[in-house]
PyMOL Python script that loads the backbone (N, CA, C, O; Angstrom):
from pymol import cmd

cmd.read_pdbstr("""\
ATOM      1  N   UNK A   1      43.932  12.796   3.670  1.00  0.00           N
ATOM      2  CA  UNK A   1      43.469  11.776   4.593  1.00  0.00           C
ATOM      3  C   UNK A   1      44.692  11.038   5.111  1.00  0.00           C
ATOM      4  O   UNK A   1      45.413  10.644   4.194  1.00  0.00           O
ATOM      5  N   UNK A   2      45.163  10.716   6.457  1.00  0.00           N
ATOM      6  CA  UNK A   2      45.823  10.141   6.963  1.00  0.00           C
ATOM      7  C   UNK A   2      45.956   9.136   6.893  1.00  0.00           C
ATOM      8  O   UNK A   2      44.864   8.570   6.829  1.00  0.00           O
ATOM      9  N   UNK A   3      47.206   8.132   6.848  1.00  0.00           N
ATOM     10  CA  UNK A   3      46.678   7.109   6.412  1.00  0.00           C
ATOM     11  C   UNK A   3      46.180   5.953   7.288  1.00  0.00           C
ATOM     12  O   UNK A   3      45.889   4.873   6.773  1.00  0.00           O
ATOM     13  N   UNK A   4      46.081   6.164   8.582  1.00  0.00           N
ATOM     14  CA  UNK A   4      44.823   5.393   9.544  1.00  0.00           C
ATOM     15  C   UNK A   4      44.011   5.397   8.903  1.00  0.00           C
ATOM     16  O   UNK A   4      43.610   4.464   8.207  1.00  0.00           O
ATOM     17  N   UNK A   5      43.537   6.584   9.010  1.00  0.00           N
ATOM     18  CA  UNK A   5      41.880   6.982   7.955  1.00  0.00           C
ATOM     19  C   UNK A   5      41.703   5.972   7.064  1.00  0.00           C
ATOM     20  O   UNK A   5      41.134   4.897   6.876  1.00  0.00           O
ATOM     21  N   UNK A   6      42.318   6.654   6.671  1.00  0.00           N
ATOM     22  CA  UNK A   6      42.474   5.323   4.972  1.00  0.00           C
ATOM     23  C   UNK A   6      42.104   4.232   4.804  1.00  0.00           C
ATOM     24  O   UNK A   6      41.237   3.919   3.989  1.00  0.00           O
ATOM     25  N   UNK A   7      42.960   3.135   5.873  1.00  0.00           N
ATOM     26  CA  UNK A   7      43.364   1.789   6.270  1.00  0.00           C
ATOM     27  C   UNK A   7      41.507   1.724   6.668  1.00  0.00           C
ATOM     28  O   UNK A   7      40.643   1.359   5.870  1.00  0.00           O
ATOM     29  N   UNK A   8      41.287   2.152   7.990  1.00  0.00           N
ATOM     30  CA  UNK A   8      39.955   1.926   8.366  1.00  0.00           C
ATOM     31  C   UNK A   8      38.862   2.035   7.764  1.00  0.00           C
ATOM     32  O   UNK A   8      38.001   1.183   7.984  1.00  0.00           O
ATOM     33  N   UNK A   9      38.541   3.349   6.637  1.00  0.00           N
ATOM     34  CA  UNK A   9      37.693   3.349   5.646  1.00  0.00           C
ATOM     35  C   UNK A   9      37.632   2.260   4.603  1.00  0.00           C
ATOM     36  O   UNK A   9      36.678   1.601   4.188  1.00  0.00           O
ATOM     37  N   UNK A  10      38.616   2.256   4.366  1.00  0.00           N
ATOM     38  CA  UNK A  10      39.075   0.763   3.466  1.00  0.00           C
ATOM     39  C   UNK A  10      38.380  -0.593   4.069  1.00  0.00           C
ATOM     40  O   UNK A  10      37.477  -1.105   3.407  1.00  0.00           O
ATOM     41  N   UNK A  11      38.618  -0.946   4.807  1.00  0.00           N
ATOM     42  CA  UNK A  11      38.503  -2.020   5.756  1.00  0.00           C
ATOM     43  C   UNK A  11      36.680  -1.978   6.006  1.00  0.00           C
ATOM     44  O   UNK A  11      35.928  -2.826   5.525  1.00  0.00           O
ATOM     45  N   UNK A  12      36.161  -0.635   6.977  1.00  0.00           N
ATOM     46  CA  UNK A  12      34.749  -0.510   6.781  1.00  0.00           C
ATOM     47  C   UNK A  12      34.054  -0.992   5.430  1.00  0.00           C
ATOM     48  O   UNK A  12      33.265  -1.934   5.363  1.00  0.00           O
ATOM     49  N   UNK A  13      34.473  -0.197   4.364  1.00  0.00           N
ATOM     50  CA  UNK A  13      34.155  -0.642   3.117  1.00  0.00           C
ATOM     51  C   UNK A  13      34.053  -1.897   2.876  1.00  0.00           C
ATOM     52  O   UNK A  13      32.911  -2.354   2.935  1.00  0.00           O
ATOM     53  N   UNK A  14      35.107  -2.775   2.557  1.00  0.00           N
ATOM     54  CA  UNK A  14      35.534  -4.015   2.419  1.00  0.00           C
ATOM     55  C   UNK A  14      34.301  -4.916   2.580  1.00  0.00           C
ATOM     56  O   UNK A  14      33.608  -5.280   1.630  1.00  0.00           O
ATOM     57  N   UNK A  15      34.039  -5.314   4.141  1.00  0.00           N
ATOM     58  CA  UNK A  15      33.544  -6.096   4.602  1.00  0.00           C
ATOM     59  C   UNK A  15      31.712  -5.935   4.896  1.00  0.00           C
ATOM     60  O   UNK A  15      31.175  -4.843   4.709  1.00  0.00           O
ATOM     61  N   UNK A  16      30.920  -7.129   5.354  1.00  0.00           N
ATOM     62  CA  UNK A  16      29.478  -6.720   5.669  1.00  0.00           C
ATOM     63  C   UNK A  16      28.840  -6.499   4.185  1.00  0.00           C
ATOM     64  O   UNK A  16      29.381  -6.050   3.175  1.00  0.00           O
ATOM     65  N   UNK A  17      27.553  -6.948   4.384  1.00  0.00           N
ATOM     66  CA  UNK A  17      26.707  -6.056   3.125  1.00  0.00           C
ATOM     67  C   UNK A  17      26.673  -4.808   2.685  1.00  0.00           C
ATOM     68  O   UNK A  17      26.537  -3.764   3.323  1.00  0.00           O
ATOM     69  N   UNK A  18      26.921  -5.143   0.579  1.00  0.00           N
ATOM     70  CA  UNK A  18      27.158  -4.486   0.489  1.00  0.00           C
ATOM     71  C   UNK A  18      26.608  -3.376   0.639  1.00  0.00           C
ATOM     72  O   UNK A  18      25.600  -3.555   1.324  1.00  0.00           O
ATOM     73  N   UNK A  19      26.806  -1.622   0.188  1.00  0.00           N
ATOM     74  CA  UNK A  19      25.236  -0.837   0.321  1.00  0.00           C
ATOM     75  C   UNK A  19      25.781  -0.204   1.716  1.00  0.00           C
ATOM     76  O   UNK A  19      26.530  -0.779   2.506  1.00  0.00           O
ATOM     77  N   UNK A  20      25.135   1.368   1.876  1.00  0.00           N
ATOM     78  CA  UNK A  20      25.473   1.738   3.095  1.00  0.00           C
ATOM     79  C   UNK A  20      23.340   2.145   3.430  1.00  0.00           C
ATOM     80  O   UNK A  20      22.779   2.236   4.522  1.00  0.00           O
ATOM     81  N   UNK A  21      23.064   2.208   2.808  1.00  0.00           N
ATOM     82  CA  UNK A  21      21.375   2.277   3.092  1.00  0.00           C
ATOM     83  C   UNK A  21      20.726   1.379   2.471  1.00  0.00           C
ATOM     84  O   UNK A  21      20.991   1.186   1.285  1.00  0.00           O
ATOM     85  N   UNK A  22      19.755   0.642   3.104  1.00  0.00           N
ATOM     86  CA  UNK A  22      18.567   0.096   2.547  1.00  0.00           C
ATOM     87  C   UNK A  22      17.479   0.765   2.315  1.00  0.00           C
ATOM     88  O   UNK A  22      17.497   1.984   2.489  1.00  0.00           O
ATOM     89  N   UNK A  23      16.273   0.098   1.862  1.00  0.00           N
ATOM     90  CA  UNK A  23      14.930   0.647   2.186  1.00  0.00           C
ATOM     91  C   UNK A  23      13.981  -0.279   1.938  1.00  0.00           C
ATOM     92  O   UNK A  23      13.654  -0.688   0.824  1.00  0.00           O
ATOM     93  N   UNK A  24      13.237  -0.837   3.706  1.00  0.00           N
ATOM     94  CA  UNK A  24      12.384  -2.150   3.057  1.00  0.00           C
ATOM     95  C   UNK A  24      11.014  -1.337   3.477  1.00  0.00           C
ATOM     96  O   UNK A  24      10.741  -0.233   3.949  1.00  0.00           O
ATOM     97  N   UNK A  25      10.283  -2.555   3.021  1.00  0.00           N
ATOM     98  CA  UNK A  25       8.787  -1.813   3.114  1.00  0.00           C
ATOM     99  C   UNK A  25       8.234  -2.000   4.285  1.00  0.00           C
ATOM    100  O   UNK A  25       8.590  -2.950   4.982  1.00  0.00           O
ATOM    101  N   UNK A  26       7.175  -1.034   4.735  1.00  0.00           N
ATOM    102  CA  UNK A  26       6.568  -1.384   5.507  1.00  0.00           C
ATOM    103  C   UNK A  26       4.772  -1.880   5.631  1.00  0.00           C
ATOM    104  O   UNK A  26       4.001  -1.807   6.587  1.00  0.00           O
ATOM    105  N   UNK A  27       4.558  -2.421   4.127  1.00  0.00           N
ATOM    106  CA  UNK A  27       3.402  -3.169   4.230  1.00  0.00           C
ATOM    107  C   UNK A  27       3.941  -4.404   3.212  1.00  0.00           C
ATOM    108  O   UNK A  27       4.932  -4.254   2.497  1.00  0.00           O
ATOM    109  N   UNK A  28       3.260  -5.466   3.244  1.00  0.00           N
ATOM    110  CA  UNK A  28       3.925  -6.780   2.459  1.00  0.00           C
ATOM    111  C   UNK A  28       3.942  -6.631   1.086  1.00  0.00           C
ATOM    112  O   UNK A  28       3.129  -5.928   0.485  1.00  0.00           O
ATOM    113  N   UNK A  29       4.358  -6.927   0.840  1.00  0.00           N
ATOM    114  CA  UNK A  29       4.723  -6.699  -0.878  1.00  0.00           C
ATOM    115  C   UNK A  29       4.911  -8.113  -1.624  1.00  0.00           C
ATOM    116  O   UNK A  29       5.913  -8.063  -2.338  1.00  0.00           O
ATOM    117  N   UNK A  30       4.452  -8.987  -1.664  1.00  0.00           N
ATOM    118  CA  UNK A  30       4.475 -10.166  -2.275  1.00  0.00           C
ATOM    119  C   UNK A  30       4.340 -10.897  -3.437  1.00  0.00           C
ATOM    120  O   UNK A  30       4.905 -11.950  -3.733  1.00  0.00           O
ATOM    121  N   UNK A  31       3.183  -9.954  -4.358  1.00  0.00           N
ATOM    122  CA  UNK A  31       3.064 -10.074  -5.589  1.00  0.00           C
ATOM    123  C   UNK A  31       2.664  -8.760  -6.283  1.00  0.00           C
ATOM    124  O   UNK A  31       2.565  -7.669  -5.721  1.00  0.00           O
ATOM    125  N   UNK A  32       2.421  -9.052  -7.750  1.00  0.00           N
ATOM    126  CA  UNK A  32       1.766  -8.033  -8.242  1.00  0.00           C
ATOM    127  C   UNK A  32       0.877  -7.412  -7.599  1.00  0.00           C
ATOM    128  O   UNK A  32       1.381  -6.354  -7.220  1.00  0.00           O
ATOM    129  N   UNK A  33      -0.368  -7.509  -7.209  1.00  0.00           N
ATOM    130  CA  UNK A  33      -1.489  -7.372  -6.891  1.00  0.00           C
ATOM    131  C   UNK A  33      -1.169  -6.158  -5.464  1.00  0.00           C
ATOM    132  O   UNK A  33      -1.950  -5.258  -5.156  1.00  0.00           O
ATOM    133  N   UNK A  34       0.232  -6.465  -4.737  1.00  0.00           N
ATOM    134  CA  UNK A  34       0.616  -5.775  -3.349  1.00  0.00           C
ATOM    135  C   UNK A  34       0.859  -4.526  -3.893  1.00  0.00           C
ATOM    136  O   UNK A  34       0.384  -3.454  -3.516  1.00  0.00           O
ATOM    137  N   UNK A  35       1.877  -4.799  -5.097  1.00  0.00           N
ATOM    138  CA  UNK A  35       2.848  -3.575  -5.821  1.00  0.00           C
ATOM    139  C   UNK A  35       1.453  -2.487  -6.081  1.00  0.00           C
ATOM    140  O   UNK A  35       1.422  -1.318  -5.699  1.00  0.00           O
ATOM    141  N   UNK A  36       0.301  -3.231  -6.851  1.00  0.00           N
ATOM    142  CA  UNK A  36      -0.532  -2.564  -7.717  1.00  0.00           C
ATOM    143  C   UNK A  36      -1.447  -1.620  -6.477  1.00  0.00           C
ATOM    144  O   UNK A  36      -1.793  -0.439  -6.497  1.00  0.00           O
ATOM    145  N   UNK A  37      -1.670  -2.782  -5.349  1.00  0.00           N
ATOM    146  CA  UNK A  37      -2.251  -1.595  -4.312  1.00  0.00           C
ATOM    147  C   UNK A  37      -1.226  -0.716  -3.672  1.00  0.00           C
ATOM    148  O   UNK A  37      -1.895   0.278  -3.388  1.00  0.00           O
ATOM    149  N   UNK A  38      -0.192  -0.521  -3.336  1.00  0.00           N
ATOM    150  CA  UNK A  38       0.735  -0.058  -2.970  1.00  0.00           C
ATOM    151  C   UNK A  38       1.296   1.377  -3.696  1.00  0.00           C
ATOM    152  O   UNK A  38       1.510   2.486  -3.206  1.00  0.00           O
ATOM    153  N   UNK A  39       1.420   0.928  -4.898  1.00  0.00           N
ATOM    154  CA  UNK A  39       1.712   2.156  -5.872  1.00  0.00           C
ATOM    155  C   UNK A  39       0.534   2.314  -6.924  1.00  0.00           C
ATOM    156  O   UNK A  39      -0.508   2.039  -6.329  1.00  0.00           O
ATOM    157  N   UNK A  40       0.259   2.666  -8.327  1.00  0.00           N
ATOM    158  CA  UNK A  40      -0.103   2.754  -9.398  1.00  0.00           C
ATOM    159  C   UNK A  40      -0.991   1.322  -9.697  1.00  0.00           C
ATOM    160  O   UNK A  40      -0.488   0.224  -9.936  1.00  0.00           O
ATOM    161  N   UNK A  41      -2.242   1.594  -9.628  1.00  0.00           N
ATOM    162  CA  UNK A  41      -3.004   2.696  -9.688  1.00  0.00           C
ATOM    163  C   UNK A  41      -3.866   2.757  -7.932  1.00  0.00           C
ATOM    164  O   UNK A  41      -4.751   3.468  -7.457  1.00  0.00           O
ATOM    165  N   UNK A  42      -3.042   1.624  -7.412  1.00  0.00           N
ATOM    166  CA  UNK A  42      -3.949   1.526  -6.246  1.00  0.00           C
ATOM    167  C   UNK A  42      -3.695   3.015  -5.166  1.00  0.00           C
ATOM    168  O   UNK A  42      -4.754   3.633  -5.059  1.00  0.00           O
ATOM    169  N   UNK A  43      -2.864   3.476  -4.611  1.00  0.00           N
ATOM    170  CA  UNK A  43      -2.099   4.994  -4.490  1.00  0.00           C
ATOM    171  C   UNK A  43      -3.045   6.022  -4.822  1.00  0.00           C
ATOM    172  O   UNK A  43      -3.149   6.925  -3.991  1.00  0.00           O
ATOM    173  N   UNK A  44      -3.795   6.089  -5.905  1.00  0.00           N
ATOM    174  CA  UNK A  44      -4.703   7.120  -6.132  1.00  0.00           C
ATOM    175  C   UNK A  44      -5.753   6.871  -5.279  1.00  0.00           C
ATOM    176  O   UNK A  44      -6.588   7.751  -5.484  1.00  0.00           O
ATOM    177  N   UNK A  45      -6.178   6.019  -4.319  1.00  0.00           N
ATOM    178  CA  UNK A  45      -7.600   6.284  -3.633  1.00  0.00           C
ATOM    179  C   UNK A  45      -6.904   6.820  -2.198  1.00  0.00           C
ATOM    180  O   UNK A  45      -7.383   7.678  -1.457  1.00  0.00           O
ATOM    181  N   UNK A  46      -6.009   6.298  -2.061  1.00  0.00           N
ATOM    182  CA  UNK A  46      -5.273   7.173  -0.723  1.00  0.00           C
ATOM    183  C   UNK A  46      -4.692   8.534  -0.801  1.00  0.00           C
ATOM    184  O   UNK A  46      -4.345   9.251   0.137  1.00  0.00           O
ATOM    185  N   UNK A  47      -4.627   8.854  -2.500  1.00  0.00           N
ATOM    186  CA  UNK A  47      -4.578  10.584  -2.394  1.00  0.00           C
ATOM    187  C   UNK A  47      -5.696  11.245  -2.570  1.00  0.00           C
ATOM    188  O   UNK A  47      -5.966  12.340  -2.078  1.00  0.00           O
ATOM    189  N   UNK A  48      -6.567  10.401  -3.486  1.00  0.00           N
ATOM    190  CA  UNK A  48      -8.666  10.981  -3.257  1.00  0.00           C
ATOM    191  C   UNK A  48      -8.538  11.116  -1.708  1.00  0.00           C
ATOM    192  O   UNK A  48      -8.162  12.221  -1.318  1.00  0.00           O
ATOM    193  N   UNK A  49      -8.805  10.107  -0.709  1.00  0.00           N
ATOM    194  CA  UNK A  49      -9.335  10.633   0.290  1.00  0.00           C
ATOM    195  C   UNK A  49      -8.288  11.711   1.037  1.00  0.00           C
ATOM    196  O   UNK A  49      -8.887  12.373   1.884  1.00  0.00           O
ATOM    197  N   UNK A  50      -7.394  11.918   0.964  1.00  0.00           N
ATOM    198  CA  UNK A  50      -6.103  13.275   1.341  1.00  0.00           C
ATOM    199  C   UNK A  50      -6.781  14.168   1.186  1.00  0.00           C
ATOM    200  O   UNK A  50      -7.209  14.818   2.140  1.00  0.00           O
ATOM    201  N   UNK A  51      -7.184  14.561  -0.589  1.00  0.00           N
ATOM    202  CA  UNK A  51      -7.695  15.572  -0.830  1.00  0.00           C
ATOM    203  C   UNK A  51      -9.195  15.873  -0.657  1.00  0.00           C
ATOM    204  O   UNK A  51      -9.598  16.943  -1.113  1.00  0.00           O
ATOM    205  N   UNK A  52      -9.999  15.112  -0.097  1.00  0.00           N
ATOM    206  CA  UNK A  52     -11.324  15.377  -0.021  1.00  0.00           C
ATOM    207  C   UNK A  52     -11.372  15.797   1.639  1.00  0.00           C
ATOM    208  O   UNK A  52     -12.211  16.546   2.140  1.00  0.00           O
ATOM    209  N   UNK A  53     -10.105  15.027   2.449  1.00  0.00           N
ATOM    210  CA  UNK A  53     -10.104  15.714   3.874  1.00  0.00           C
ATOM    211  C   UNK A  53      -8.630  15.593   4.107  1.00  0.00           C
ATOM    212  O   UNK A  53      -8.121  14.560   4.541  1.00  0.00           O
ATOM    213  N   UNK A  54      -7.894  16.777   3.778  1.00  0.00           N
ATOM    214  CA  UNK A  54      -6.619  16.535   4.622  1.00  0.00           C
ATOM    215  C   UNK A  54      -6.032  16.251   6.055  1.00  0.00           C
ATOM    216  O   UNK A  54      -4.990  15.718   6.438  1.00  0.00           O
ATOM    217  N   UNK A  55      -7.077  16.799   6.677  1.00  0.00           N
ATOM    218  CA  UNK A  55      -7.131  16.345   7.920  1.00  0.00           C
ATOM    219  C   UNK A  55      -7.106  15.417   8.864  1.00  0.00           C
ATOM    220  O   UNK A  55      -6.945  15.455  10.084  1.00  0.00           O
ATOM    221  N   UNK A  56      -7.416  14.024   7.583  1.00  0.00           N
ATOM    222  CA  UNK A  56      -7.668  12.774   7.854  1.00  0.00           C
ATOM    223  C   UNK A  56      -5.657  12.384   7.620  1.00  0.00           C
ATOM    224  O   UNK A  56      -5.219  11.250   7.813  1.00  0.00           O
ATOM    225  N   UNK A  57      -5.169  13.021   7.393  1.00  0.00           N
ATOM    226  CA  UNK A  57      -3.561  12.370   7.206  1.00  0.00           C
ATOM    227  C   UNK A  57      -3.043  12.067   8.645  1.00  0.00           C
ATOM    228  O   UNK A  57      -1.918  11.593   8.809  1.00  0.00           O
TER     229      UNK A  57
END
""", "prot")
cmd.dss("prot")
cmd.show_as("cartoon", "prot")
cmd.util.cbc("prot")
cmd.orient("prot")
């Protein structure tokens, strides 16, 4: 690596938040109760109806 390269990767790095990916949600998530419909165990009625009509995805 040259050492421009370098200097600038360095520098990119450095500064700004940290992290080069996030991942936010896209339904609210606020308390337990969001998490619980969201994932485990609430998640299983949105793969029941998948599998009773996939078509519906």
């Amino acid at each position: 690596m040259d050492a421009n390269l370098r200097k600038a990767a360095l520098e990119y790095h450095e500064f700004g938040r940290p992290g080069k990916i996030s991942v936010t949600p896209t339904k609210q998530l606020t308390n337990q109760r969001d998490l619980a419909l969201a994932y485990s165990p609430g998640v299983a009625a949105a793969c029941e109806e998948i599998v009773a009509d996939p078509a519906n995805v």
